[in-house]
N, C-alpha and C positions, 0 to 999 in steps of 0.2 A: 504494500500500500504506500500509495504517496502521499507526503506531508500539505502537496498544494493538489487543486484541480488541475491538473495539466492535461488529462489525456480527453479528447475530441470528439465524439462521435456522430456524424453528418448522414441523415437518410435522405434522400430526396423524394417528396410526396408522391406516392401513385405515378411511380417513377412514369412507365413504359404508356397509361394510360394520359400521365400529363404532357407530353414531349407528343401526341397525337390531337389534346386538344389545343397545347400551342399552335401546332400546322394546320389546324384546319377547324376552322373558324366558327363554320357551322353545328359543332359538337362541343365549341367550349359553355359548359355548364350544365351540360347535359349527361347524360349515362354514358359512360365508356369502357367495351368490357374488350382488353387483348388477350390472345392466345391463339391456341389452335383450334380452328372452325370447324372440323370433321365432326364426323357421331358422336365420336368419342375423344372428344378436344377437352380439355382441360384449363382454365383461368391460370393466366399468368399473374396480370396485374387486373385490376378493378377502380377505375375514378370512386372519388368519394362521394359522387352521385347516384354512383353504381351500389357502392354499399350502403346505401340507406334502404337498400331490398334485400340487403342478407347475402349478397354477391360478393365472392373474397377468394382469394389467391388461392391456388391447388383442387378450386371446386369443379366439379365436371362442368363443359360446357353445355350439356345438356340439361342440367340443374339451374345454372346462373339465365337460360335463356324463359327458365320457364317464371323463375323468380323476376325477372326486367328482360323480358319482350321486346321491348321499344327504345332497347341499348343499343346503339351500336358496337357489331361483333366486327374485331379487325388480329386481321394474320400477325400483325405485328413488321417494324423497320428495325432490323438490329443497324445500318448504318446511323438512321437519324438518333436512335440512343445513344450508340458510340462516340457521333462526336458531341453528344451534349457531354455525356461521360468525362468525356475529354478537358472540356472545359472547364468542368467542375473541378475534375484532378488536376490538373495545373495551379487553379487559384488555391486549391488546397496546403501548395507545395512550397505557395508565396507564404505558407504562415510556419513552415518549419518541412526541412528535408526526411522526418520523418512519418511517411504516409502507407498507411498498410488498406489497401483497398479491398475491399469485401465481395462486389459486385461494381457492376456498372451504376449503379445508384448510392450505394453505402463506403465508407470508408472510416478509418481511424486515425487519430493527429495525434503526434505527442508533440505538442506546443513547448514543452521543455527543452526540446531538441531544436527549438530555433533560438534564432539572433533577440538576445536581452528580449528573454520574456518575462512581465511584469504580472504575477498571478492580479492586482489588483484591479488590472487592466481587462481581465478577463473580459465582461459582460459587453465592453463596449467592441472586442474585437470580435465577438459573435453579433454582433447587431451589423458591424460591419458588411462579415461573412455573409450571413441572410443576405443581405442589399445587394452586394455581389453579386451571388447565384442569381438571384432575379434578372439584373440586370444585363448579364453575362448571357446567360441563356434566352435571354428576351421571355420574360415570363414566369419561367420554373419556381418552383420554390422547395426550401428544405427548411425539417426539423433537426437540432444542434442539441447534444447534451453535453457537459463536460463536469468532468470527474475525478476523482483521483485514481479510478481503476478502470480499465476496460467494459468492465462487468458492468459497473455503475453508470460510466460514459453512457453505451448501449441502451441500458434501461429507462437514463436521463432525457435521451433523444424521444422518444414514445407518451413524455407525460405531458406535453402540451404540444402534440400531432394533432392537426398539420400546421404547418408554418409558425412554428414556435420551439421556443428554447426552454432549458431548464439545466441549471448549475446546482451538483452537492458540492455541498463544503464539506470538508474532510472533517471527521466526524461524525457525519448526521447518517451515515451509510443504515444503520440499523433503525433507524428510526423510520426511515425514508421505506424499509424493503418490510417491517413488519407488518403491516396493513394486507402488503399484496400478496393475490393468490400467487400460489407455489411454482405458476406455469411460468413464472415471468423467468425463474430460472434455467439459464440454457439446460438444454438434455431432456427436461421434465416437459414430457410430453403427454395426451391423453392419457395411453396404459400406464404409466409412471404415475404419475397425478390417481388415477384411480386405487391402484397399489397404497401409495402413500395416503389419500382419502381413510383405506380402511383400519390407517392405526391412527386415524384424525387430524392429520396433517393437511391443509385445506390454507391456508396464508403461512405468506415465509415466518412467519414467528412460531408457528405451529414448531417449525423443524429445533427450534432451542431446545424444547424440552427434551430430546433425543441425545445420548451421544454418540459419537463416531461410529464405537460399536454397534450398538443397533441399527443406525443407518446401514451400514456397511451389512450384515447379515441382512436385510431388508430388501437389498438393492446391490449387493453383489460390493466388489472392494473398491474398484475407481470408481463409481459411480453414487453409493453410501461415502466415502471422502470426500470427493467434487462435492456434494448437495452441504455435508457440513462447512466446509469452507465457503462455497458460496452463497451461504444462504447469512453467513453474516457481514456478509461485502468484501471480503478476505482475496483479494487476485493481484497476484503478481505478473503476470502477465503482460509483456514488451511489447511494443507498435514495433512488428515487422517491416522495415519498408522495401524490404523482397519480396514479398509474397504475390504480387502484380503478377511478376511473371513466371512463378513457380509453378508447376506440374508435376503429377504423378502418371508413369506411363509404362506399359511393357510392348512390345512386339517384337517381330521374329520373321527374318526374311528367309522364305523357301528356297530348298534345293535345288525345285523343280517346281513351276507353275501349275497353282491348285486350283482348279476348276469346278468342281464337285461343292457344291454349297452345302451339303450335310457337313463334312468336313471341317469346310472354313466356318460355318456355328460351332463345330463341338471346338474349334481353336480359339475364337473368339470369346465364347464363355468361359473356357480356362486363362484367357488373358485378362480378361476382365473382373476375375476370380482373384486372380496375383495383381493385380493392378488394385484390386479395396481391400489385399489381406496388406499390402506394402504405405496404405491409405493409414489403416490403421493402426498401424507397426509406427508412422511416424507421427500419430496423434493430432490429426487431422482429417477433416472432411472437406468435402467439392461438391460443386453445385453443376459443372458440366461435363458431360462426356463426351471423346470426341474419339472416331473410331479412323482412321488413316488406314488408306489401302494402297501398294503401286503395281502396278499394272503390268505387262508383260513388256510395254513400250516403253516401262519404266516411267511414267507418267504417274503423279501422285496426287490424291486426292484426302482432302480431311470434309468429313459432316459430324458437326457437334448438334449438339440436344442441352436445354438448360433445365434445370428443376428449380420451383418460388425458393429451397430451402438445402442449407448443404446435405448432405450425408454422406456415409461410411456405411451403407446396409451392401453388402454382398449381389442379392439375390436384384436389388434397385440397379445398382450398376451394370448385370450382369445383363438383365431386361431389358434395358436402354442402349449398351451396346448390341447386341442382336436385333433391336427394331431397326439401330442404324443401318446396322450390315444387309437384312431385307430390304432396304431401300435403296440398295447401292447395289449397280449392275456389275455381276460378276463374271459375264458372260467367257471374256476373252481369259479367262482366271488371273488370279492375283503371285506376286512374288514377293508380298510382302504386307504383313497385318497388323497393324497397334490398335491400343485403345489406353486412352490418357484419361484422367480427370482433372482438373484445372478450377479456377474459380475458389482456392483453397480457403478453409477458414480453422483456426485453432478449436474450436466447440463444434457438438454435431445439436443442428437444432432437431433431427430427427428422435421421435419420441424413442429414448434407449429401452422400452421391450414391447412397441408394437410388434405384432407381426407382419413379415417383411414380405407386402402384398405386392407384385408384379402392377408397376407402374403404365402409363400408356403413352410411352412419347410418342405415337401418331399425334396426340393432343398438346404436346408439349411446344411451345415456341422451339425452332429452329432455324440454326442459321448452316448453308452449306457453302463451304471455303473453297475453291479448287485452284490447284499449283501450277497449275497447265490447263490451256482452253477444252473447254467437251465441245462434241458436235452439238450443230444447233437446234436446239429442237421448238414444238411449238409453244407459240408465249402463251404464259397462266399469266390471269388476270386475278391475283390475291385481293378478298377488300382490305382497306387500308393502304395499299400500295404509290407509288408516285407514277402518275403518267404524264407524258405531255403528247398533245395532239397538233397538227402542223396548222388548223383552221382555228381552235378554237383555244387554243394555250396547255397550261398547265393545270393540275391536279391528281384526282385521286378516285380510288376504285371504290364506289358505292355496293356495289352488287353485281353478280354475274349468273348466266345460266341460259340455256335454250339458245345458243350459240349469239349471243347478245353481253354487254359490258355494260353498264352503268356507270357515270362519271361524274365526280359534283368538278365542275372547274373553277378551283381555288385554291389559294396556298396563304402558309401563315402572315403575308401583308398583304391581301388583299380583301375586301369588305366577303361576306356569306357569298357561295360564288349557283349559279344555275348548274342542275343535274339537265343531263343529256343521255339517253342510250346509243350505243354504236356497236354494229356489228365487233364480235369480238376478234374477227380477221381485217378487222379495218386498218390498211398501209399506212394511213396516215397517227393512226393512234402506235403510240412506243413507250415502253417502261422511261422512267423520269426520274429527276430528283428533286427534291426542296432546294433551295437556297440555302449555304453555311450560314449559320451564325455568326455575325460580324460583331467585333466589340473594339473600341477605340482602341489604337497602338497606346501600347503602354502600359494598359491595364491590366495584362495577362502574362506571367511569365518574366516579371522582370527579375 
């Protein structure tokens, strides 16, 4: 524990749903629900419009549409996140070289580790930071907690969501966690919390009465320890500021080009078997998998898959790369197969003894990377997407279907823009981009 508040912790609201109603003008204030549109699509993020109907990250898409109907449902732009992403980690970097990023929307600061930091200064350099982000991104906005501990940081950020702050003073840590239910602590997830329910532990103050021992027989030895230490604010716990680009990965390039897809699955789920026993051998979890294949032409290709929350569950990983690798043509066979996990974080927010139910990343946002050009094949018209048309400008995909596109044409500076349909083989209609985000020289990265 530290003596000052120093360490940072930055969420940015309804990350993936706010960065769609900045660009498109017509949905800002309305329901916004991202992910994957299929049958069996799954909620990535959800506006805060969208949750006032019980619509929230990891829900099936089929549940979130039945709950808000009248949302708009979108594919999702991992570019237009990235580089708001982008943005925001920079200005981050202007307040101290130590930044441990968590996702594209979250991240950690130890403010200690910059130039003459002033703890009494605190409050005003978060008021700061807020203004920033807004302003930087044209719009966005984030929730700041800081803390003396990572644990506290995290939790600080969540008590005046969205668009607000909240500083512990060192000291008040127990005061601060005894009220809240038990979930707020990483790891304790529903089967946890029900577990622990049955000997009446139900708010972190509950867990005092316990000691180690019993935790620990209750809940097995890291995980009975973790809960008494964190449950009275107790984390030592460093701002990595490697962890951005850190990975866990195995693969294995063949003797002889493997063709046979039974095969290249039973390889794959042993890779991705050693890929989350190596996960949690180094006391950590990830939020994405990415499965890399190369080709006979020696031509290499990566598709990743992200999940709302980290994990370290075996059978999660194992599931998500094999949805990859079914999605990936093996036709000409492969010489060479990995599968990574990325997106690292020190705690697994995954409940430590649900049962470890086969996920469905057909639903899941994705993004696919390729190292070398593929042939061309026919355009998808994803809704959410950016087009631009040679007649009538720029915008984005309303709806598709019955060999027909729907198009609102507008982007994030232009007033609510007219829907048009157009044949979906229309020459003139072509995937697109938004506009970067511009911010005065100076402001960023100095």
């Amino acid at each position: 524990m530290r003596p000052t508040a120093s360490i940072l912790h930055l969420d940015l609201d309804a990350f993936f749903a706010s960065v769609e109603q900045r660009d498109k003008p017509s949905l800002r204030g309305k329901p916004v629900i991202v992910g994957g549109i299929g049958q069996r699509g799954v909620v990535s993020t959800a506006s805060y419009e969208a949750r006032r109907y019980g619509v929230r990250s990891a829900m099936s898409m089929a549940e979130a549409r039945s709950r808000c109907p009248h949302a708009a449902f979108l594919s999702g732009r991992f570019d237009a996140y990235r580089a708001a992403s982008a943005i925001v980690m920079e200005r981050l970097r202007r307040l101290s070289p130590a930044v441990e990023p968590l996702s594209l929307d979250e991240a950690f600061v130890d403010l200690a580790a910059g130039e003459a930091f002033d703890p009494g200064a605190v409050p005003e350099l978060v008021a700061e930071l807020r203004a920033d982000v807004t302003r930087l991104t044209e719009g966005l906005t984030a929730s700041v907690g800081v803390a003396p501990s990572k644990l506290m940081a995290k939790i600080a950020s969540e008590i005046e969501k969205p668009d607000g702050s909240f500083i512990v003073a060192p000291g008040t840590e127990k005061d601060l966690l005894e009220p809240m239910p038990i979930t707020v602590i990483a790891g304790v997830g529903p089967a946890t919390a029900a577990r622990l329910h049955h000997v009446g532990i139900t708010r972190v103050g509950d867990v005092w009465r316990h000691t180690e021992s019993e935790l620990v027989d209750l809940l097995g030895s890291a995980a009975g320890a973790s809960l008494h230490r964190l449950s009275r604010g107790i984390d030592d716990r460093a701002v990595s500021s490697h962890r951005e680009n850190k990975s866990v990965s195995s693969e294995d390039t063949f003797e002889t080009d493997i063709v046979d897809r039974t095969e290249l699955g039973l390889i794959c789920d042993a890779m991705a078997r050693r890929t989350a026993e190596r996960l949690r051998r180094a006391g950590l979890s990830g939020r994405t998998v990415t499965l890399k294949v190369r080709y006979h032409d020696f031509s290499t290709h990566t598709r990743s898959t992200s999940l709302p929350a980290p994990t370290d569950q075996t059978r999660t990983i194992v599931a998500m790369a094999r949805r990859l690798l079914d999605a990936t043509d093996v036709g000409g066979g492969l010489r060479l197969l990995g599968v990574g996990i990325s997106g690292l974080a020190d705690w697994v927010q995954d409940d430590l003894f649900a049962q470890e139910a086969d996920p469905d990343p057909d639903g899941v946002l994705e993004e696919a990377v390729d190292e070398t050009p593929e042939p061309q094949r026919p355009r998808e018209w994803s809704p959410g997407m950016d087009v631009h048309h040679a007649e009538h400008g720029d915008g984005w995909v309303w709806g598709r279907g019955m060999g027909l596109v729907t198009v609102r044409f507008e982007t994030r500076h232009t007033p609510i823009g007219p829907v048009r349909t157009l044949r979906a083989d229309d020459p003139d209609l072509a995937p697109g981009h938004q506009e970067p985000v511009s911010h005065p020289a100076g402001t960023v990265g100095e």
